[in-house]
C-alpha angles and dihedrals in degrees: 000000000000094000104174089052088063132102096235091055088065084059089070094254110189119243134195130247093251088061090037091066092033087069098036093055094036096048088251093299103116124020092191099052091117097041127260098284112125089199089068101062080048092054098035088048085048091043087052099050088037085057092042086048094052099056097044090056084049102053085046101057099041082052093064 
């Protein structure tokens, strides 16, 4: 389903995280790439500022 290609999308229908990711990842062309499991777009979006954390942390100790 193109979901973003669709009339009810322009009515600011609200979307998971899971399709979220799906269109961002797939250049809006698919919004079930990464299945229809609300819990993936959580962990990949966890995953993601967990990554971001880390490296930060890290910058921050080899600094000192």
């Amino acid at each position: 389903m193109r979901l973003i290609f669709t009339a009810s999308f322009n009515k600011f229908q609200k979307i998971n995280a899971t399709q979220a990711w799906s269109l961002f990842l797939t250049g809006c062309k698919n919004d079930d790439s990464l299945g229809k499991n609300p819990m993936m777009g959580r962990y990949l979006t966890v995953a993601i500022l967990g990554a971001a954390i880390a490296q930060i942390v890290e910058a921050i100790l080899t600094a000192v």
